[in-house]
DRENDO-223328 format. One record per residue: residue in one letter; x, y, z of N, C-alpha, C in turn. Coordinates in steps of 0.05 Angstrom, whole numbers, padded with zeros to 5 digits, always signed. Layout:
N
AXYZXYZXYZ
...
// end
This chain:
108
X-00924-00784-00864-00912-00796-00887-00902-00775-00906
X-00915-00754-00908-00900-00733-00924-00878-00721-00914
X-00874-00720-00891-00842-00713-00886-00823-00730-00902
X-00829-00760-00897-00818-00781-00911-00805-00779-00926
X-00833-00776-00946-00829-00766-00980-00806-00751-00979
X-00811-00724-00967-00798-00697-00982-00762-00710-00970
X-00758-00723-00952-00724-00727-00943-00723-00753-00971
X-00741-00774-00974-00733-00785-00990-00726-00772-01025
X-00740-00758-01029-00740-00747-01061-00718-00722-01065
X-00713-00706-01035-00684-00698-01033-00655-00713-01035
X-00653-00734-01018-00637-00753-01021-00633-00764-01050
X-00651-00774-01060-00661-00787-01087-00649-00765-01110
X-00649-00742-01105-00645-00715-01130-00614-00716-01118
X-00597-00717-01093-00565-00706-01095-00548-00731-01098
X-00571-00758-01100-00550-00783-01099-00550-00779-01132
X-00572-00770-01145-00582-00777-01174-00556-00755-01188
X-00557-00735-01186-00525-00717-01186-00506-00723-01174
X-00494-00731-01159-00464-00738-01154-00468-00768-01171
X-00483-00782-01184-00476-00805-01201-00457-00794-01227
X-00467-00778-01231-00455-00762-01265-00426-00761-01260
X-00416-00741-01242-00387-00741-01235-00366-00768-01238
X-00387-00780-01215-00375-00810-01201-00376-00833-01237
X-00393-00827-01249-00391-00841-01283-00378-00826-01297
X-00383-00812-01298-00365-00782-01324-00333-00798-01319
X-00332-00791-01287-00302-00796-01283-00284-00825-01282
X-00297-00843-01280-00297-00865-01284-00283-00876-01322
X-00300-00862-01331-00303-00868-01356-00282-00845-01369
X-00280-00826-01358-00252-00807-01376-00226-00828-01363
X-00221-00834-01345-00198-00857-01333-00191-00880-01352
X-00220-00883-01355-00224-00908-01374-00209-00907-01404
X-00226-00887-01420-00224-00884-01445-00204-00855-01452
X-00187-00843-01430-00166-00826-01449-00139-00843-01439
X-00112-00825-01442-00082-00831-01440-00080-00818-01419
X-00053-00840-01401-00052-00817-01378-00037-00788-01380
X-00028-00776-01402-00022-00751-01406-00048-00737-01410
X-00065-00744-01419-00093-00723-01423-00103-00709-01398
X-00120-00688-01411-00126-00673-01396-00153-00688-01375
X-00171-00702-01389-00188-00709-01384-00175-00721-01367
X-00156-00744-01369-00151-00755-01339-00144-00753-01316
X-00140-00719-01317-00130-00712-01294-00169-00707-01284
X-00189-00700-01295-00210-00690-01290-00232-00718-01279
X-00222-00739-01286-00227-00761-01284-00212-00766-01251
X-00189-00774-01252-00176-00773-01216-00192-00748-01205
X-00193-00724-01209-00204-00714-01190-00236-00723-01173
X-00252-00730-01204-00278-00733-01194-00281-00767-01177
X-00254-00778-01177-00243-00794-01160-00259-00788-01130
X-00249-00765-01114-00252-00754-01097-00281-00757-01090
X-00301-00748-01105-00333-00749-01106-00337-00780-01092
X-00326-00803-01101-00337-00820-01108-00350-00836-01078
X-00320-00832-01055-00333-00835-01032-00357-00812-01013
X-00359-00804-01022-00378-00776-01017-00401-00792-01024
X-00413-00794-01053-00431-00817-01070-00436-00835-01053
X-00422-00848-01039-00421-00879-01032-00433-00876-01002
X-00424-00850-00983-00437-00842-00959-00472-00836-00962
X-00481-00815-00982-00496-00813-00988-00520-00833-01004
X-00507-00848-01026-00529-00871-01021-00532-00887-01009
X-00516-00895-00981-00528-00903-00965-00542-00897-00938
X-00552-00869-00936-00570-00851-00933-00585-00863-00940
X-00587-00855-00976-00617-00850-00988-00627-00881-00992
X-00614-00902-00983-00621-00928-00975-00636-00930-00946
X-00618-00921-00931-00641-00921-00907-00667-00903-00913
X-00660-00880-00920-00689-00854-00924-00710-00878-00942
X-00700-00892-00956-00721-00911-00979-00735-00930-00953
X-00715-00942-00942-00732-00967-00917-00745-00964-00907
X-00744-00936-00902-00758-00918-00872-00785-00911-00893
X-00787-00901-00912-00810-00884-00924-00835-00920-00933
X-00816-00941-00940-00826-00958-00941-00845-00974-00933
X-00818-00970-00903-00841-00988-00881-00872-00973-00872
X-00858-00936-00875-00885-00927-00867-00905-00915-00879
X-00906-00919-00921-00920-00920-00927-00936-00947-00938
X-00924-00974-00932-00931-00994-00935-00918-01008-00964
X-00896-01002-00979-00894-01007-01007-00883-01044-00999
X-00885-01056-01020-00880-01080-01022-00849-01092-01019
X-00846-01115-01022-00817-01108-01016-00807-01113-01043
X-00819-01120-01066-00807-01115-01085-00814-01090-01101
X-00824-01072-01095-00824-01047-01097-00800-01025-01088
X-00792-01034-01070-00773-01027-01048-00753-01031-01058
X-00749-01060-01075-00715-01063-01079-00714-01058-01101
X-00741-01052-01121-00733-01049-01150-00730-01012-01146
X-00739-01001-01125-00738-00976-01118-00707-00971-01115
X-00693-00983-01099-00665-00984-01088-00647-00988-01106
X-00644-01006-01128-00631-01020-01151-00636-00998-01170
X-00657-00979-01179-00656-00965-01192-00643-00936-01185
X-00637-00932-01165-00626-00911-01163-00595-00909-01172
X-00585-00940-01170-00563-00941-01175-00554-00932-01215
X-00576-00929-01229-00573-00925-01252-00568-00889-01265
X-00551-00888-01267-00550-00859-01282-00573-00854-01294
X-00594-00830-01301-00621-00817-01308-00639-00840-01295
X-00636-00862-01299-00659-00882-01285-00662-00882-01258
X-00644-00864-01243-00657-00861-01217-00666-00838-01215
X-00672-00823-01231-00691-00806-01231-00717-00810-01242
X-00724-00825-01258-00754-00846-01269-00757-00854-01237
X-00734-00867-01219-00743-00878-01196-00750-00874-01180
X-00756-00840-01178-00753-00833-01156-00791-00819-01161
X-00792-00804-01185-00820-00804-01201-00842-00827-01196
X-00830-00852-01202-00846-00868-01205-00854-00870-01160
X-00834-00877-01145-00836-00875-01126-00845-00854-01109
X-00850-00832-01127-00860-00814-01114-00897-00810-01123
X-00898-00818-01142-00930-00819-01155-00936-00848-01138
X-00924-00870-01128-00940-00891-01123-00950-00884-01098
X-00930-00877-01076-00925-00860-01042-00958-00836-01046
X-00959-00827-01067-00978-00807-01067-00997-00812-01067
X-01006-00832-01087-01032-00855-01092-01035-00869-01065
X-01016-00877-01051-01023-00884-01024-01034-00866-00999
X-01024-00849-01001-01034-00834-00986-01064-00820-00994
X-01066-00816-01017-01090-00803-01029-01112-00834-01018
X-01109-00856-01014-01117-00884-01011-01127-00879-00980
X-01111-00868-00967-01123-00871-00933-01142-00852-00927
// end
């Protein structure tokens, strides 16, 4: 199970960074003119976004897999999954999922 862990909390830390980009950029699109500078910085981080989208669904399987075989609930699981999708709160999620995974194992 600790292999588990360590691919899941890797996954969990590069989906939790490429979110910033994939929002940053989102949101300069959003809120400048298309002459600004920002919006050109905004289309680029464009680019990121399917990169993001490969990778959390990775760290979606890496979550199923650590799941099934450390036994977590299944609403543990999806509130695990749903939080990742939050900018800084998937990093609480990945904490909190990593202290519960630990307590389990410290349990057998």
């Amino acid at each position: 199970m600790a292999g588990s862990l360590v691919r899941y909390r890797v996954m969990a830390f590069v989906v939790g960074f490429f979110l910033f980009p994939v929002v940053g950029g989102w949101l300069m699109t959003l809120l400048t003119g298309p002459d600004s500078v920002w919006q050109d910085v905004g289309e680029w981080t464009a680019a990121i976004s399917p990169v993001h989208g490969v990778l959390y669904m990775i760290l979606l399987v890496v979550t199923a897999l650590l799941s099934r075989e450390a036994g977590w609930s299944v609403g543990f699981t999806i509130t695990t999954m749903l939080l990742a999708t939050i900018p800084v709160v998937s990093f609480v999620a990945e904490r909190r999922a990593t202290r519960h995974t630990r307590e389990l194992m410290a349990a057998e």
